[in-house]
OpenMM code with the backbone's topology and positions (N, CA, C; nanometers):
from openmm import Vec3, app, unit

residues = "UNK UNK UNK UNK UNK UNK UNK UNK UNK UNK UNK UNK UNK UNK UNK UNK UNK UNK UNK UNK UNK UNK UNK UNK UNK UNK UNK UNK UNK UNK UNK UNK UNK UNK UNK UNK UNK UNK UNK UNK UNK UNK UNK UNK UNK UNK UNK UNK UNK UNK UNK UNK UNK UNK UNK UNK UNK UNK UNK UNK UNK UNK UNK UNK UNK UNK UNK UNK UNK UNK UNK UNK UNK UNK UNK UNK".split()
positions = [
    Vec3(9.5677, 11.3232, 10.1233),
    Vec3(9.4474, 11.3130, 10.0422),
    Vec3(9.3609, 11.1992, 10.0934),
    Vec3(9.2311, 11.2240, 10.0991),
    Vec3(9.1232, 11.1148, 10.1495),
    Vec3(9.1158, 11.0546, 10.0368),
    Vec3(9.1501, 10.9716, 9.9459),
    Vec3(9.1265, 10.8540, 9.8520),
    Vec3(8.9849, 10.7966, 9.9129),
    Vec3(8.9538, 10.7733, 9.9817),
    Vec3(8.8472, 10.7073, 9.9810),
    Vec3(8.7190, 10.7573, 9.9520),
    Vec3(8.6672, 10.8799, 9.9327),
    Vec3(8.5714, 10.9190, 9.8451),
    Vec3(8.5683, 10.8921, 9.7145),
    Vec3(8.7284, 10.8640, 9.6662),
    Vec3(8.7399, 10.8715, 9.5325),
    Vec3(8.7815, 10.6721, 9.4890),
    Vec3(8.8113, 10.6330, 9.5846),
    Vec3(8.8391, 10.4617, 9.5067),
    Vec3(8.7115, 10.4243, 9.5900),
    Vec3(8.6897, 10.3431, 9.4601),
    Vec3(8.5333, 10.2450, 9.5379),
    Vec3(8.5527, 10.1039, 9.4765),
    Vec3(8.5150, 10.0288, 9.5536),
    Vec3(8.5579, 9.8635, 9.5191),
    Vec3(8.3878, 9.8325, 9.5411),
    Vec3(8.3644, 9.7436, 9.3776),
    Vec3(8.2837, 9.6823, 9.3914),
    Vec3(8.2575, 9.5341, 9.3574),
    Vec3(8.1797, 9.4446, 9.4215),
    Vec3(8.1894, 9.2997, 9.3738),
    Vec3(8.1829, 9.2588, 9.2376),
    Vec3(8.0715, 9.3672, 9.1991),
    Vec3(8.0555, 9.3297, 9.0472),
    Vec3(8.1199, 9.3659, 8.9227),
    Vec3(8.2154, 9.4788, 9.0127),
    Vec3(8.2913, 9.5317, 8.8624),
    Vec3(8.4507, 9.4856, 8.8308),
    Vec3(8.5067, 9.5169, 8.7316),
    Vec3(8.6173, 9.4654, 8.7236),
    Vec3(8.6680, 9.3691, 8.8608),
    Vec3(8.6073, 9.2137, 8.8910),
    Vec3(8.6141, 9.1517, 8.9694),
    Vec3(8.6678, 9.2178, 9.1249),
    Vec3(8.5775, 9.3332, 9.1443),
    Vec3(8.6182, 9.3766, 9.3026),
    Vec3(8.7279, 9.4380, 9.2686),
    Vec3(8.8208, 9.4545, 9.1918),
    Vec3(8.9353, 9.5329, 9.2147),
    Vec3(8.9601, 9.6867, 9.2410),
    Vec3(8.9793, 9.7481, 9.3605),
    Vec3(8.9543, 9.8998, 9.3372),
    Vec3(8.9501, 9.9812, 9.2139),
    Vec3(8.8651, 10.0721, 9.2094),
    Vec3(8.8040, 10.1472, 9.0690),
    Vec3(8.7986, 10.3055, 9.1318),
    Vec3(8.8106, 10.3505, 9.0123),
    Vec3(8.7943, 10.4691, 9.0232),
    Vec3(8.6671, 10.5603, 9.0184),
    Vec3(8.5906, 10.6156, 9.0999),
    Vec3(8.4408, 10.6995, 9.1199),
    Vec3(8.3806, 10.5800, 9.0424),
    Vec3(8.3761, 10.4559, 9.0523),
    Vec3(8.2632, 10.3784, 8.9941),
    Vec3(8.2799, 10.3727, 8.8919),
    Vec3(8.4292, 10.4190, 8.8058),
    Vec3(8.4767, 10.3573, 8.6942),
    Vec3(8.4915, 10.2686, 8.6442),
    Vec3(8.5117, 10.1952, 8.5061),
    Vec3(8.6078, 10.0521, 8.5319),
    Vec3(8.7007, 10.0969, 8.4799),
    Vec3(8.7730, 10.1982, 8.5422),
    Vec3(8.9475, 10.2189, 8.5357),
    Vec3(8.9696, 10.2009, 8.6511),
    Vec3(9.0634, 10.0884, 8.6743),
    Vec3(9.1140, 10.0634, 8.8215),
    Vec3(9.2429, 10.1333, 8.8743),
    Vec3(9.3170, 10.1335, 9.0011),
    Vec3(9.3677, 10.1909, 9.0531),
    Vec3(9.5263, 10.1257, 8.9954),
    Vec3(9.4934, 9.9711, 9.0017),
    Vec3(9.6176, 9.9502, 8.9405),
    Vec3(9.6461, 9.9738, 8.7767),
    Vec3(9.5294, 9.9861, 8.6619),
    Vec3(9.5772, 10.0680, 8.5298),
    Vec3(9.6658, 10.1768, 8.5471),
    Vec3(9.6221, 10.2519, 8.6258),
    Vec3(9.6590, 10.3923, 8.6662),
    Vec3(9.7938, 10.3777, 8.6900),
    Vec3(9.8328, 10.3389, 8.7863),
    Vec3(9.9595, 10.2787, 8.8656),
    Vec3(10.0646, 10.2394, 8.7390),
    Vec3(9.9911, 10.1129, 8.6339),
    Vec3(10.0888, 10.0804, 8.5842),
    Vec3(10.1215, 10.1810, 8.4212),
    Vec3(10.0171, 10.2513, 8.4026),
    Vec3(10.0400, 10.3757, 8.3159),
    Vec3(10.1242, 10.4628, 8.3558),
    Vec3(10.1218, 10.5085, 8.4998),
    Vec3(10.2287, 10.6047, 8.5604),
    Vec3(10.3691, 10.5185, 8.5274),
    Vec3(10.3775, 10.3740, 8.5840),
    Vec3(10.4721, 10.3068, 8.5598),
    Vec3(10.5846, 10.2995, 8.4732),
    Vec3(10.5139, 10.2878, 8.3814),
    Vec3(10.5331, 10.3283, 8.2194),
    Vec3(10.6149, 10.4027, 8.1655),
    Vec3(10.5488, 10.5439, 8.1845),
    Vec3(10.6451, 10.6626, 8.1981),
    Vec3(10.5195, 10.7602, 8.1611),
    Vec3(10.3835, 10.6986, 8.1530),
    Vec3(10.3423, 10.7979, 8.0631),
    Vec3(10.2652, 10.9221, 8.2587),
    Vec3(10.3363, 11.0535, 8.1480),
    Vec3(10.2809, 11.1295, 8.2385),
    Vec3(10.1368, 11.1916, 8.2655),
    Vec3(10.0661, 11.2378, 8.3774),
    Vec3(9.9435, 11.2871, 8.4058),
    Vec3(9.8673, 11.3432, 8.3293),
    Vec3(9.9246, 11.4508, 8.2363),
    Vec3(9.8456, 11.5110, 8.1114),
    Vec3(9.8606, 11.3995, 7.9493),
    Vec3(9.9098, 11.2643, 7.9929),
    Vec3(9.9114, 11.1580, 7.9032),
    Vec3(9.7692, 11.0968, 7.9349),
    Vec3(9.7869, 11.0732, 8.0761),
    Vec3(9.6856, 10.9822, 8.1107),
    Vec3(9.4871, 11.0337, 8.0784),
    Vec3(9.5457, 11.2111, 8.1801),
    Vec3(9.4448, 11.2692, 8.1521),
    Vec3(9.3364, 11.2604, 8.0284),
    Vec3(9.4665, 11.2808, 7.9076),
    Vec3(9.4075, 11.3202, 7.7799),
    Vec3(9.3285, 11.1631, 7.6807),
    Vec3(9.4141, 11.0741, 7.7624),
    Vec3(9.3328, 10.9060, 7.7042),
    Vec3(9.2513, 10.9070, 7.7579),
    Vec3(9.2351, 10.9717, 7.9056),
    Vec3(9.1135, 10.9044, 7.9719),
    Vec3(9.0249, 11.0496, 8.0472),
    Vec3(8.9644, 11.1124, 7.9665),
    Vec3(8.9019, 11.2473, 8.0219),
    Vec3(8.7993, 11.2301, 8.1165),
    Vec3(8.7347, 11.1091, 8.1245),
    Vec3(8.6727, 11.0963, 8.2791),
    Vec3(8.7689, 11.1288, 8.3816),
    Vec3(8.9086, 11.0908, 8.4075),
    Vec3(8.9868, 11.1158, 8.4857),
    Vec3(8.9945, 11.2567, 8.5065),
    Vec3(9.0406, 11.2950, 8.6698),
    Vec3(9.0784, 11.4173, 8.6700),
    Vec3(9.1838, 11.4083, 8.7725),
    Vec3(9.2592, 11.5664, 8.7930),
    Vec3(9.4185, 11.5074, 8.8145),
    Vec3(9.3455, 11.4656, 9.0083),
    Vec3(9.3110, 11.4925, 9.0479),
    Vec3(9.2375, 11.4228, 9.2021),
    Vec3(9.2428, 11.3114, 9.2110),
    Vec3(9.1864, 11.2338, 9.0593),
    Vec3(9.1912, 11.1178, 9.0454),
    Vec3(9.3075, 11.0253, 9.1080),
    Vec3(9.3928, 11.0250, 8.9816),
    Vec3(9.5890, 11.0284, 8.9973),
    Vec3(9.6162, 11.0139, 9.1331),
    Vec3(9.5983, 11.1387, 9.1733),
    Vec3(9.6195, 11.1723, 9.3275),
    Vec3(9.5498, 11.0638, 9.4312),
    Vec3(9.4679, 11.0039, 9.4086),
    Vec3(9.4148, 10.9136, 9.4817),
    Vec3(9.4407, 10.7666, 9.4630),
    Vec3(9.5103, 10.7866, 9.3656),
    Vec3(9.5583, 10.6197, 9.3461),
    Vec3(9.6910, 10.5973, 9.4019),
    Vec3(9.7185, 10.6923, 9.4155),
    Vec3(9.8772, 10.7103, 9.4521),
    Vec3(9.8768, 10.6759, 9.6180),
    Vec3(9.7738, 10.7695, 9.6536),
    Vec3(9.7365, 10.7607, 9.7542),
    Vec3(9.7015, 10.6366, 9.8479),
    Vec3(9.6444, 10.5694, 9.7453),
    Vec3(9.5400, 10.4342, 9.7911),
    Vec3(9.7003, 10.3191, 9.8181),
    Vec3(9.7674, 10.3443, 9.6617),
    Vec3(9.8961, 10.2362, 9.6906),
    Vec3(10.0045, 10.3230, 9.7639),
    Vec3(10.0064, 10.3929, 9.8512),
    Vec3(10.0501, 10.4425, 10.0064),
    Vec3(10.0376, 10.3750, 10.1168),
    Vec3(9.8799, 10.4064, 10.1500),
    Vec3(9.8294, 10.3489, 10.2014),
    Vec3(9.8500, 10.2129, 10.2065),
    Vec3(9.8133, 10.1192, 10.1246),
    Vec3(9.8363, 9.9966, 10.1176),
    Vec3(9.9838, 9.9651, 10.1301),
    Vec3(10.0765, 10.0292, 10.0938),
    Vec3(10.2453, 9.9660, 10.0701),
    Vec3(10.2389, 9.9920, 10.2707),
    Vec3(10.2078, 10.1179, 10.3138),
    Vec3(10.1928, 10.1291, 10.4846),
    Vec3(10.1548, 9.9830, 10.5639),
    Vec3(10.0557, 9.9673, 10.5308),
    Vec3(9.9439, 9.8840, 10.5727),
    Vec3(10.0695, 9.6936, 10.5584),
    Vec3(10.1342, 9.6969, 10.4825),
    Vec3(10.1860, 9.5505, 10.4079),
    Vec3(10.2587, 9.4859, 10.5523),
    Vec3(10.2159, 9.4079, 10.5451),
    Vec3(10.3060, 9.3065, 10.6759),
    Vec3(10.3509, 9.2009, 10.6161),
    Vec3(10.4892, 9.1946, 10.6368),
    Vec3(10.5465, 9.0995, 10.5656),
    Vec3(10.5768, 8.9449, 10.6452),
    Vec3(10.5938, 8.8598, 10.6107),
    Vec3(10.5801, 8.7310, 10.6782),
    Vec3(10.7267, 8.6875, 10.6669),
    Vec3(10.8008, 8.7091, 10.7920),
    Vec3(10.9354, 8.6365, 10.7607),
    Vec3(10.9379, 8.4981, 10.7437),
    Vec3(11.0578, 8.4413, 10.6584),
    Vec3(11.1035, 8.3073, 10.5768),
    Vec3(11.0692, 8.1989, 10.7786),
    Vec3(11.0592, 8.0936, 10.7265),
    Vec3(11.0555, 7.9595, 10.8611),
    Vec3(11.2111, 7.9460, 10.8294),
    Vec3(11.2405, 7.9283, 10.9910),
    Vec3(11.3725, 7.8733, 10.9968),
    Vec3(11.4058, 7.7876, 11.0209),
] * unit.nanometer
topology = app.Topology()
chain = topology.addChain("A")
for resn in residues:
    res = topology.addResidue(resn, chain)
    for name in ("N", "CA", "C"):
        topology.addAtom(name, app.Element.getBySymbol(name[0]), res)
């Protein structure tokens, strides 16, 4: 999935934190609602701007990013 049509980060909104189509539902709400336990037609139904693409792109985005993570080994 191309997430990036669908997460947009802006300076002014929820302090830069990725958002959803110019939402202020961010990628990590999402994340930590899935977290939770609550499922897709949970989330859906609190938040009907959302659509399941949405979901799909956040998932996506923290993929991407967990890919992307370089970790800094301990000094010896």
């Amino acid at each position: 999935m191309d997430y990036k049509r669908i997460i947009t980060v802006e300076p002014g909104k929820r302090n830069g934190k990725p958002c959803i189509r110019g939402l202020r539902i961010t990628v990590y709400d999402v994340l930590e609602y899935m977290a939770s336990g609550m499922t897709d037609e949970d989330i859906l139904k609190d938040f009907p701007d959302l659509t399941p693409d949405d979901l799909r792109a956040c998932l996506a985005f923290a993929a991407d990013r967990e890919r992307r993570f370089v970790s800094i080994p301990p000094a010896a």
